[in-house]
C-alpha positions as CSV (number, residue, x, y, z in Angstrom):
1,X,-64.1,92.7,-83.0
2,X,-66.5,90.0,-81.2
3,X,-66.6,86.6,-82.8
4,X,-70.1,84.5,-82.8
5,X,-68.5,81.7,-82.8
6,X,-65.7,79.7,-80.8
7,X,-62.5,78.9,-82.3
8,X,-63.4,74.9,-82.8
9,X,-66.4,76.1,-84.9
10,X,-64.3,78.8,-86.9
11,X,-61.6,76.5,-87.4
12,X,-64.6,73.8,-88.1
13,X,-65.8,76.6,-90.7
14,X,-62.6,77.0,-92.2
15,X,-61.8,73.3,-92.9
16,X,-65.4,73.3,-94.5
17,X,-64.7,75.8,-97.0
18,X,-61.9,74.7,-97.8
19,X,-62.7,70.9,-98.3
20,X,-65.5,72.8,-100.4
21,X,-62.8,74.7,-102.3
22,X,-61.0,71.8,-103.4
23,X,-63.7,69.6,-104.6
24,X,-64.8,72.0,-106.9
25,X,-61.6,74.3,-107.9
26,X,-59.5,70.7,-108.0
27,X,-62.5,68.3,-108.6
28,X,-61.8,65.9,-105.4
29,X,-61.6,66.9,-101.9
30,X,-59.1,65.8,-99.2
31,X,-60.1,62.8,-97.4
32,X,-59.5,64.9,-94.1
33,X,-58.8,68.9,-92.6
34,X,-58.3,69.7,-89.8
35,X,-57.8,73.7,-89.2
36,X,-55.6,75.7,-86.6
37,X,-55.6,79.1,-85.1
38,X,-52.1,79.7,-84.0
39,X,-51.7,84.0,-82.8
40,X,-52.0,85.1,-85.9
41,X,-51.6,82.3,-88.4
42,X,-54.3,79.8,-89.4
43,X,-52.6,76.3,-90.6
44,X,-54.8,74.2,-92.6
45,X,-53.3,70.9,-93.3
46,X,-55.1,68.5,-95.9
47,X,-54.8,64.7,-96.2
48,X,-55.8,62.3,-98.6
49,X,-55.9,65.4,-101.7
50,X,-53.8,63.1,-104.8
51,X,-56.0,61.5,-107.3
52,X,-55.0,58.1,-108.0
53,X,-53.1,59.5,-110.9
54,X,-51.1,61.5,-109.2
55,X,-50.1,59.3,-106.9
56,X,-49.0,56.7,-109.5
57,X,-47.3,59.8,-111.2
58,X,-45.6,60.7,-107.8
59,X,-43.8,56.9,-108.3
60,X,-42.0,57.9,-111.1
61,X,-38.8,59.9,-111.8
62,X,-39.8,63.6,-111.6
63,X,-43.2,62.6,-110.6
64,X,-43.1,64.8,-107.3
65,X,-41.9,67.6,-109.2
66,X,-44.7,67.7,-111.8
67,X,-47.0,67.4,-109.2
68,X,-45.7,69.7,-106.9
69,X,-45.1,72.8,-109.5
70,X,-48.7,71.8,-111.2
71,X,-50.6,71.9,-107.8
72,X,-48.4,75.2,-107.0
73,X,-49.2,76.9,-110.1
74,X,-53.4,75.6,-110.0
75,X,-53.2,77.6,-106.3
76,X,-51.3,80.3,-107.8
77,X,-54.0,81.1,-109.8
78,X,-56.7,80.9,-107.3
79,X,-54.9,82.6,-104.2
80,X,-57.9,85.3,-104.8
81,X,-60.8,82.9,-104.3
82,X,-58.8,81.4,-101.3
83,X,-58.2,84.1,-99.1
84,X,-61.7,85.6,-99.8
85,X,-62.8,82.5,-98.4
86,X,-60.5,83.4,-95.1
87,X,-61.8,86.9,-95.4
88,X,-65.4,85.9,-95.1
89,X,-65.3,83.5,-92.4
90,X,-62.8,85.7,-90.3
91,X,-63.8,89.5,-91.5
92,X,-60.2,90.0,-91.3
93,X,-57.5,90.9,-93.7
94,X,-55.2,88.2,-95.0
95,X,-51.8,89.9,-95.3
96,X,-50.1,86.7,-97.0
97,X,-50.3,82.6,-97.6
98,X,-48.1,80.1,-97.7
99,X,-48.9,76.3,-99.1
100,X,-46.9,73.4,-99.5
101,X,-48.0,69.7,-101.4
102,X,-46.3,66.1,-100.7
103,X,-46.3,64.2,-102.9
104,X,-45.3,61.1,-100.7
105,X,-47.9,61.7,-97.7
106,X,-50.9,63.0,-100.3
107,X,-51.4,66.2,-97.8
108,X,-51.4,69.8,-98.5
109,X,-50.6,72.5,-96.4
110,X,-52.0,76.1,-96.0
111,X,-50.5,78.9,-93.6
112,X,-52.5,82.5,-94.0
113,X,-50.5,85.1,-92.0
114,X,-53.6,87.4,-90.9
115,X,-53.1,90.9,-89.9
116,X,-54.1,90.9,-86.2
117,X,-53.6,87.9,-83.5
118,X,-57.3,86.4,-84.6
119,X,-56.8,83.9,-81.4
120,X,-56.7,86.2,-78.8
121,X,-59.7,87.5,-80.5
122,X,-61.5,84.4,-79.5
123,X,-60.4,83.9,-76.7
């Protein structure tokens, strides 16, 4: 499988769609993304994805939890749309994904395990 672009522009591409993803599946994009192409693995980390309720929410006892099993459940539901989006950028299968939210920093974390190295297919 030939790639037309490099790896900054798929990672760029990536990071796009997901910023994209957010703003209108959670109504507010991050304030930053920044994707990586690790072997097989594509990390996307978030920053700056609370809304000021949420973060005044996080201050309080049991805050972090509601947010984190809320945000959890919200990406539950739309692990379809989000690995399509991984499917269409890379034409390769997404074989499983793995998120995590802080509710201290205000970044999010995506891991898609792929099912072939995609970085030595870019390379």
């Amino acid at each position: 499988m030939a790639f037309a672009l490099s790896k900054g522009q798929l990672e760029a591409e990536i990071s796009n769609a997901l910023t994209q993803f957010e703003k209108e599946f959670m109504g507010r994009g991050p304030r930053e993304s920044k994707t990586y192409i690790i072997q097989d693995m594509i990390l996307v980390r978030l920053k700056g994805i609370l809304t000021p309720a949420e973060v005044q929410l996080a201050e309080k006892d049991q805050g972090a939890g509601l947010i984190k099993e809320m945000r959890m459940r919200l990406i539950e539901s739309s692990r379809p749309k989000l690995e399509k989006i991984v499917v269409d950028k890379t034409g390769m299968k997404v074989v499983s994904l793995h998120t995590d939210i802080s509710s201290r920093s205000g970044e999010r974390v995506f891991i898609f395990v792929m099912e072939k190295n995609l970085e030595t297919l870019l390379e």
